[in-house]
C-alpha positions in Angstrom: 22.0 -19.2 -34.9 22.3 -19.7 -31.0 25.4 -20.3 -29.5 24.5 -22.1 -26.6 25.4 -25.8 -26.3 22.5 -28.4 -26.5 22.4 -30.7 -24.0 19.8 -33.3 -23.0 17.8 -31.6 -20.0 16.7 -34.1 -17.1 13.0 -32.7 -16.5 12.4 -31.1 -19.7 10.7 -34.2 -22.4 12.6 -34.0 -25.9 15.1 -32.1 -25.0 17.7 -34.7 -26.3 19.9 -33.1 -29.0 18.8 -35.8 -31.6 15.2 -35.5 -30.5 15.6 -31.5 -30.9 16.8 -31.8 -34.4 14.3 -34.4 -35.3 12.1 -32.1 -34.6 13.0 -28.9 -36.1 13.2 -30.6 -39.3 9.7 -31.5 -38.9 8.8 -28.2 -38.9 11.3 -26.8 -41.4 13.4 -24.7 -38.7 17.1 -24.1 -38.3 17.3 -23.1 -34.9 14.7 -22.9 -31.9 15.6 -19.0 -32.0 13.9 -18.5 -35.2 10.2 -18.9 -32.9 11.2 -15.9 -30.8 12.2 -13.7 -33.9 8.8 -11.7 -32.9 9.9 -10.9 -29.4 11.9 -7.4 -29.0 15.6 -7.3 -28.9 15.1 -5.1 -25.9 12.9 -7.8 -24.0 15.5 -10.7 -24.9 17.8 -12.1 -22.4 21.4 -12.4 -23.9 23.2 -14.2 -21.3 22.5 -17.1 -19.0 20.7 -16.2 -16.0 22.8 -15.1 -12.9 21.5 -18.3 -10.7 23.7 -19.9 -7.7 24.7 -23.7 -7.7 22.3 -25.7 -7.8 21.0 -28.0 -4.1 22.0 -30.8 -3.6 18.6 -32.6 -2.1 15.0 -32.1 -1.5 15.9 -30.9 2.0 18.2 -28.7 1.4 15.8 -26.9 -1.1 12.8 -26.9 1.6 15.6 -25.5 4.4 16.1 -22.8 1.7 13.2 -22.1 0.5 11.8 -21.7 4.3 14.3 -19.4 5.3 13.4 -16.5 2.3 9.9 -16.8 3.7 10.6 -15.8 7.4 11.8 -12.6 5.7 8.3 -11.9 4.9 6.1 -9.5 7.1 2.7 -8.8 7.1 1.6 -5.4 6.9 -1.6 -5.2 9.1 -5.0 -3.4 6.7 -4.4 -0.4 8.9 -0.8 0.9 7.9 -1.4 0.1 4.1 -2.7 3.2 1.4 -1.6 1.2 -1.7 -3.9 0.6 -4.3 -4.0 1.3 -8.0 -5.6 -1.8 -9.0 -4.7 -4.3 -6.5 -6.7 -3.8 -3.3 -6.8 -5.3 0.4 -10.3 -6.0 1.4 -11.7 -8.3 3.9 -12.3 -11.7 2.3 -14.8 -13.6 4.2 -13.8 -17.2 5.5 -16.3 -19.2 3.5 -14.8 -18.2 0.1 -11.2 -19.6 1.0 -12.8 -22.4 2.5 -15.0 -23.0 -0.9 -12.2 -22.5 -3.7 -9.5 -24.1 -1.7 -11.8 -27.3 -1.6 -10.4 -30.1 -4.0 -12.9 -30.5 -7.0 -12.4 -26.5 -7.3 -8.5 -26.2 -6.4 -7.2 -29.2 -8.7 -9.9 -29.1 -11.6 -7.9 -27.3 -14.1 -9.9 -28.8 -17.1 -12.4 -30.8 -17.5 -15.8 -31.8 -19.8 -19.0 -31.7 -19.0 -20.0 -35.3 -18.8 -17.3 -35.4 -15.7 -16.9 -32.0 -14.6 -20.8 -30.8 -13.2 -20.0 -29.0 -10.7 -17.1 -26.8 -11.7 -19.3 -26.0 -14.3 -22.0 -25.2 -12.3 -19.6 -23.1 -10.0 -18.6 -20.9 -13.1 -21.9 -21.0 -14.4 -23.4 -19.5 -11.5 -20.3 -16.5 -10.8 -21.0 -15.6 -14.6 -24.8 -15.4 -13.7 -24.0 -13.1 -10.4 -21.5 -10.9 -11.9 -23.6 -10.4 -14.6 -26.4 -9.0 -12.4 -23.9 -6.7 -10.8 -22.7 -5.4 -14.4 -26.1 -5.0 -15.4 -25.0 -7.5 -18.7 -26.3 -10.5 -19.9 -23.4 -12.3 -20.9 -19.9 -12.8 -19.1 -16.9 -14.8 -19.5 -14.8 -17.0 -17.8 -12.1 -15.1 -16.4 -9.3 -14.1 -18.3 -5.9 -13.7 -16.9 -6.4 -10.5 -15.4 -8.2 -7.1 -15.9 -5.5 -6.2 -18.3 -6.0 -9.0 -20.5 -9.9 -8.5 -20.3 -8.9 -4.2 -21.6 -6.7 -5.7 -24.6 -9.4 -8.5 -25.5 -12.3 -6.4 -24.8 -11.0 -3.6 -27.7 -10.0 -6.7 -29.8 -13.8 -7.6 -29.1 -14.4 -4.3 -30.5 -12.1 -3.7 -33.4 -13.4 -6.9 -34.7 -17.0 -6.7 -34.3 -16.8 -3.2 -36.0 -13.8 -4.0 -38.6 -12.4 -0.5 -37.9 -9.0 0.5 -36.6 -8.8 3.3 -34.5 -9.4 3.1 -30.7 -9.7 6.3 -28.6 -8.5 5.7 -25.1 -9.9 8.7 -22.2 -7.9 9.9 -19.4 -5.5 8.6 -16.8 -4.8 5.0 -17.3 -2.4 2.6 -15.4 0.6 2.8 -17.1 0.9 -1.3 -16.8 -2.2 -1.8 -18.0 -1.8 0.6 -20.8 1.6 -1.4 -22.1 -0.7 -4.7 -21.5 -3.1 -3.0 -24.4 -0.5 -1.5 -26.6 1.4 -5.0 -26.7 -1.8 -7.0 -27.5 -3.4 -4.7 -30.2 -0.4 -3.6 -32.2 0.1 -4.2 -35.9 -3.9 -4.0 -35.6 -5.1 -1.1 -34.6 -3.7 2.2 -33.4 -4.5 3.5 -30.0 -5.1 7.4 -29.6 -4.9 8.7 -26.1 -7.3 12.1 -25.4 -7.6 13.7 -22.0 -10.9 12.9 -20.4 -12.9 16.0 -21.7 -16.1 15.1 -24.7 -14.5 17.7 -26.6 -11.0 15.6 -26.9 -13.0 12.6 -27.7 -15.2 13.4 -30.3 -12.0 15.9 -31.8 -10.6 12.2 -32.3 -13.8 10.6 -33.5 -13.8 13.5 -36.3 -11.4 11.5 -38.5 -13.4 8.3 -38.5 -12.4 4.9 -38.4 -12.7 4.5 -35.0 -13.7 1.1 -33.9 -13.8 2.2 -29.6 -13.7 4.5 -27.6 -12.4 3.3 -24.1 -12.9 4.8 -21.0 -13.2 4.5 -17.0 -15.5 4.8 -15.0 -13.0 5.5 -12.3 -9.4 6.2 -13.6 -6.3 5.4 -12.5 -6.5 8.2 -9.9 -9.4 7.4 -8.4 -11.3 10.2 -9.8 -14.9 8.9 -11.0 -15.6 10.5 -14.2 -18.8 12.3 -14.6 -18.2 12.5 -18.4 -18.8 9.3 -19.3 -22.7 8.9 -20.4 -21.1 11.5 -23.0 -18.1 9.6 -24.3 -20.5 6.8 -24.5 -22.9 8.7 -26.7 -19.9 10.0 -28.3 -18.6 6.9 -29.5 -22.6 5.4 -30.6 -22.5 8.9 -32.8 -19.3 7.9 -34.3 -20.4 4.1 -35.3 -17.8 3.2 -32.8 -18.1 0.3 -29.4 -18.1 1.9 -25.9 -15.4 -0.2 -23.6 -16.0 1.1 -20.3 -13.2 -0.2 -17.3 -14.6 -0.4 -14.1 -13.5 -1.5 -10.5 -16.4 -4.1 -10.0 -16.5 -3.1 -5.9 -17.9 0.5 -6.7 -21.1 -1.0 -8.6 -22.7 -0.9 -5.3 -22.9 2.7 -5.4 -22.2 3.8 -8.7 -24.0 3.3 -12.2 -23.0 0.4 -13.9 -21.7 1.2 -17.7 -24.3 -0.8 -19.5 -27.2 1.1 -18.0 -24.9 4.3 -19.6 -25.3 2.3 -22.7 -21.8 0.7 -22.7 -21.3 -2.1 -25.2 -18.4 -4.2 -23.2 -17.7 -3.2 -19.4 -14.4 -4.6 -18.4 -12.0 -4.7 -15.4 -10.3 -6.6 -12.3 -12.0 -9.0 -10.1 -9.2 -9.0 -7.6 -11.7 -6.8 -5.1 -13.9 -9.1 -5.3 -13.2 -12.0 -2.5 -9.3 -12.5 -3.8 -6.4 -11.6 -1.8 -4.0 -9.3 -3.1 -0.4 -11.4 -3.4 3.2 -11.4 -5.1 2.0 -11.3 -9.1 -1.3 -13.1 -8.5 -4.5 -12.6 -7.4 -5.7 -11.0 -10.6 -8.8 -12.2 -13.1 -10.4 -10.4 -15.8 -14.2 -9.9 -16.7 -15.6 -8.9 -19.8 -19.5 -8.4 -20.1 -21.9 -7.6 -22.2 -25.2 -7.5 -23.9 -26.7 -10.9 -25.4 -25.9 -9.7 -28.7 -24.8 -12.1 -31.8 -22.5 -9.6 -33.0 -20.7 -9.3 -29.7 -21.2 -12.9 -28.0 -19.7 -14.1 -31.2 -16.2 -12.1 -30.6 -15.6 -13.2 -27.3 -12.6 -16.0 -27.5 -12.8 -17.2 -23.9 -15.4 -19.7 -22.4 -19.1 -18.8 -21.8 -20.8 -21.5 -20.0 -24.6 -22.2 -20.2 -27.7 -24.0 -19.0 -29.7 -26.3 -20.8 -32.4 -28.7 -20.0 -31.4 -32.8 -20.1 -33.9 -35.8 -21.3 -34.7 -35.8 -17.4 -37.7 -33.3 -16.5 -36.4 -30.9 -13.6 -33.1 -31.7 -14.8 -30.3 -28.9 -15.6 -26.6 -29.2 -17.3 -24.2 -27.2 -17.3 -21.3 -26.8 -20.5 -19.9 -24.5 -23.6 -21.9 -22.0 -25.5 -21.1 -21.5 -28.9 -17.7 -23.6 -28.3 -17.3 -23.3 -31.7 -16.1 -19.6 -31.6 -13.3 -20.7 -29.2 -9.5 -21.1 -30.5 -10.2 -24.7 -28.3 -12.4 -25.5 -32.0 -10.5 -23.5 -34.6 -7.3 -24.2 -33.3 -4.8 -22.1 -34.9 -7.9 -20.4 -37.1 -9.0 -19.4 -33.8 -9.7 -14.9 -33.6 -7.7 -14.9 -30.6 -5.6 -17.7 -28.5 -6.7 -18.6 -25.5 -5.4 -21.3 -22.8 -5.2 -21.3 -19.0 -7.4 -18.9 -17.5 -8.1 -17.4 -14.1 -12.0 -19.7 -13.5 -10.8 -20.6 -10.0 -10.9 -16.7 -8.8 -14.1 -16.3 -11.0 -15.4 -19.1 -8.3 -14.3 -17.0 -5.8 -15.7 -13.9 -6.9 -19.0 -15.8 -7.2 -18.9 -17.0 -3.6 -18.6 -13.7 -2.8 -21.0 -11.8 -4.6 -23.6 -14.7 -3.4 -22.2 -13.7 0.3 -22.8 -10.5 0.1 -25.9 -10.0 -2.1 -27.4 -6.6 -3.4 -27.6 -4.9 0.1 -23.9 -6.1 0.9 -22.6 -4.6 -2.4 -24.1 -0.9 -1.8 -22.7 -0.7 2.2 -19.5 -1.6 1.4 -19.2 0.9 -1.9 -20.8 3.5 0.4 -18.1 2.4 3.3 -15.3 2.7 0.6 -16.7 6.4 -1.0 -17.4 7.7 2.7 -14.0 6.6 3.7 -11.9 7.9 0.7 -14.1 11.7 0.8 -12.4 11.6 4.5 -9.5 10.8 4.0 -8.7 13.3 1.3 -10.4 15.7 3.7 -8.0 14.9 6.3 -4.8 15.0 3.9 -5.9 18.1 2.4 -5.6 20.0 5.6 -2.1 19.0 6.7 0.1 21.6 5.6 2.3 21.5 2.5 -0.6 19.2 1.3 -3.3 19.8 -1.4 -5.6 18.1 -3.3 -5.0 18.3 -7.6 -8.9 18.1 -8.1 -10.7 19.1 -4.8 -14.2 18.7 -6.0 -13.8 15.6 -8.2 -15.7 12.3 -6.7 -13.4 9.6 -5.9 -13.2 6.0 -5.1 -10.5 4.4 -3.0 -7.4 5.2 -4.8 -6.7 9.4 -4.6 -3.7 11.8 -5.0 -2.5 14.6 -3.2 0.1 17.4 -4.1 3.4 18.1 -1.6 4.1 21.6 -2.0 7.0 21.4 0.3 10.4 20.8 -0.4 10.2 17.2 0.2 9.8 15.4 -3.1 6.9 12.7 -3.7 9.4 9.6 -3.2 11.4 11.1 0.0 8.0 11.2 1.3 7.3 7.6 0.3 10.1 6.6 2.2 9.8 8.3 5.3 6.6 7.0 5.9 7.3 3.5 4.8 10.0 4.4 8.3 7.0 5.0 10.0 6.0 1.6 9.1 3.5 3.0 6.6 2.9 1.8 3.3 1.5 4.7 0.7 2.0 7.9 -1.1 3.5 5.8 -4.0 5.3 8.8 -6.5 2.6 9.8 -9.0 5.7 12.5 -10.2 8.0 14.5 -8.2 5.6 16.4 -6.5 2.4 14.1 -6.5 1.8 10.5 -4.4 -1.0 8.1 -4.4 -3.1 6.7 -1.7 -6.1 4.0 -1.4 -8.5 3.6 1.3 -10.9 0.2 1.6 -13.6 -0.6 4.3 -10.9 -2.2 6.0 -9.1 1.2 7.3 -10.8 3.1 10.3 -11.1 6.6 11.2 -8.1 6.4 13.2 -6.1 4.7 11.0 -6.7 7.7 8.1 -5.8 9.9 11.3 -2.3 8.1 11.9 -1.7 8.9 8.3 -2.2 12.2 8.5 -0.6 12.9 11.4 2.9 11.4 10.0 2.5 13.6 6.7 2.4 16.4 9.2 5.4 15.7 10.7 7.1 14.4 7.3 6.4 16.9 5.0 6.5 20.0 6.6 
C-alpha cells in the first residue's frame, strides 16, 4: 500500500480522493501502486523528488526558465567528434521551414477524410525511404531507432514463432538495454562476436527466430561479414534484421539487396537536428510480404484511387493489424509516434535525390579514412583495426599513460568535444561532411600535445 497522502491535484483531471477511489473500485484495485508492480524495484523512485518551491507567477517562471538557457553554448560543427548514433549534419533550410509549417507541426492525429495532406506527407517519406532501403514497405516512424531494433526482432520472433535471437558484434550499449527491455519474458537474446563462425555456432541449437546484425556497428567499423550472417540465418529458418545508419546508403549496399528480411535504424541523420533527448525516429522496412507486412504494429499508409478519375487518397493499410483496431488484443502497443521527423526525413531525401545521397556518403567515408589516418600517426595513438572500413564514428587506442577519459577532458579544455571513453585505454570519434580538412587537423594536433 502507498504511503503518500492523496490530495486533489489542481491540473491533473480525477485526481480528487473520492474520484480516485471510485475509480479503483471500478477496476478491482487497492492501490494505484499495484499498476507499477511490473516495473523494477531498482527503476522505482522511493521518495518525493528533490524539487525547489514552487513560482509564484507566469513571469517569474519565464525569468527562470530564460536564465538556464543563456547557460547554453553552441559548439560550432568544427570542434565536435561525437557521434555514436546521434549525428550533426547540415540540415538544409527548406526542411525546417516545411515541418515547422502548421498543418505538419500541430497535426498530431488525424483521419483521412480531414487530414490529406499529412497523409500525403507521410505517404510520400515512406515512398522515398523506401527507395533508399531498397524495401517495399516502410512504417511510420517509431520512436526512435531503438524502438524500431526491439520491434523489428518482435517482427521477427513473431512471424517465425521461434525464440532465440542471435545478435553480431558491437552494439550500443543503450540501444542494446532498449532490446533487452522490450523482448524479455519472450525471447532470449544471444550475443556472438561478429565472425560467421560465432553465428552459425549459435544457429546450431535451433530455435532461432533472428539473427541481428549491422551493417556498421557501434564502432563505425562496416562489416564485410554480413551477406554471410544473412545467408547464415536463411540456412537456419531464421529472419535477417539488419541495423543500418540510413546516411551511408549512398555508398554502401543496402541490406535488402544482401537479402535482409527487415533493415532497421535511426533517421536522426537524415534532415533532423541532433538535441537534448530528441531528435530521434525509427524505420523499419521491408519486403511486400503478407507474412511480414502483417507483423508490423505501427502505421503504413497507402494510395488508392477515389470515384474521381485522376484522383488519389491517401489513408491506413491493413489498419486492422494495428493495436488502434484490436485495442488491448493488439501484438504490440503503439501510440505517439515520431511522423513529424519521418516528414522531415522525406523533405530531405526529396532535397537531395540519388546523386545527393552518394556525395555526401562518399564525403562522410573520405573524411572518416582521413581522419583515422591523421589520428593514427600522432604518437601514443593507434588504430584497434587499421584495415577495417569505416563510417563516421571510429576509435583509436592511447598507449600513453594518459587514460581514455583524462584525454576526454583535456580536449573538451581545448574547447573540443570527442574521444568519448570506449574503456580505459580506447575513445571514440565521428566525422560528418560538416568537418573540414583543417578541422580533423586541429584535432590531431591537440592529441599530440595531450597525450604524449
Amino acid at each position: 500500500m502507498s504511503t503518500r497522502v492523496p490530495r486533489t491535484h489542481p491540473y491533473i483531471p480525477n485526481s480528487a480522493p473520492e474520484v480516485r477511489k471510485a475509480m479503483l473500485a471500478a477496476v478491482g484495485a487497492q492501490d494505484v501502486e499495484e499498476f507499477y508492480a511490473d516495473i523494477p524495484a531498482a527503476l522505482r523512485l522511493e521518495h518525493p523528488l528533490r524539487l525547489p518551491e514552487p513560482l509564484g507567477s507566469e513571469a517569474r517562471l519565464v525569468a527562470h526558465m530564460e536564465e538556464l538557457l543563456s547557460r547554453n553554448t553552441a559548439v560550432p560543427p568544427g570542434r565536435s567528434f561525437l557521434g555514436a548514433g546521434c549525428y550533426r549534419h547540415h540540415v538544409p533550410a527548406v526542411v525546417d521551414e516545411v515541418v515547422n509549417r502548421s498543418e505538419f507541426l500541430t497535426a498530431y492525429a488525424g483521419e483521412p477524410y480531414e487530414d490529406h495532406g499529412r497523409f500525403q506527407a507521410l505517404w510520400e517519406y515512406q515512398s522515398l525511404m523506401a527507395e533508399l532501403l531498397a524495401v517495399e514497405v516502410v512504417n511510420v516512424p517509431t520512436y526512435d531507432g531503438f524502438q524500431a531494433a526491439a520491434t523489428a526482432l518482435r517482427m521477427a520472433g513473431r512471424a517465425t514463432g521461434r525464440r532465440r535471437l542471435v545478435l553480431v558484434g558491437a552494439i550500443d550499449p543503450d540501444r542494446l538495454s532498449r532490446i533487452r527491455d522490450y523482448v524479455r519474458g519472450v525471447h532470449e537474446l544471444v550475443p556472438v562476436p561478429a565472425d560467421p563462425a560465432a553465428v552459425q555456432d549459435a544457429l546450431a541449437e535451433g530455435d532461432a527466430a533472428a539473427v541481428y546484425a549491422q551493417l556498421n556497428d557501434h564502432c563505425g567499423r562496416v562489416d564485410q561479414e554480413l551477406p554471410r550472417y544473412i545467408e547464415l540465418a536463411h540456412q537456419a529458418g531464421a529472419l535477417a534484421v539488419v541495423h543500418v545508419n540510413p546516411i551511408s546508403l549512398g555508398v554502401l549496399t543496402p541490406p535488402a539487396e544482401l537479402g535482409a528480411d527487415l533493415t532497421c535504424g535511426d533517421l536522426q541523420p537524415l534532415g533532423i537536428h541532433p538535441s537534448f533527448g530528441g531528435g530521434n525516429a525509427g524505420f523499419i522496412g521491408s519486403p511486400d510480404d503478407e507474412r511480414l507486412v502483417a507483423e508490423y504494429p505501427s502505421r503504413l499508409f497507402g494510395l488508392a484511387p477515389t470515384e474521381v478519375p485522376g484522383e488519389y487518397g491517401f489513408g491506413d493499410v491493413a489498419y486492422e493489424r494495428t493495436s488502434f483496431a484490436l485495442r488491448e488484443e493488439g501484438k504490440e502497443w503503439v501510440g505517439t509516434a515520431a511522423a513529424l521527423h519521418g516528414i522531415a526525413a522525406g523533405v530531405y531525401l526529396a532535397l537531395m535525390g540519388p546523386h545527393g545521397m552518394r556525395e555526401i556518403g562518399g564525403t562522410i567515408l573520405a573524411n572518416t579514412a582521413y581522419a583515422r589516418q591523421c589520428l593514427a600517426r600522432v604518437p601514443g595513438v593507434e588504430l584497434p583495426d587499421p584495415q577495417a572500413v569505416h563510417f563516421a564514428d571510429f576509435t583509436v587506442r592511447y598507449t600513453g599513460e594518459r587514460s581514455a577519459a583524462e584525454i576526454a577532458e583535456a580536449l573538451l579544455a581545448l574547447g573540443l568535444h570527442g574521444g568519448t571513453p570506449a574503456g580505459t585505454d580506447e575513445g571514440r570519434y565521428c566525422v560528418t561532411e560538416l568537418h573540414t580538412r583543417a578541422d580533423i587537423d586541429r584535432l590531431a594536433d591537440a592529441l599530440e600535445e595531450i597525450v604524449k
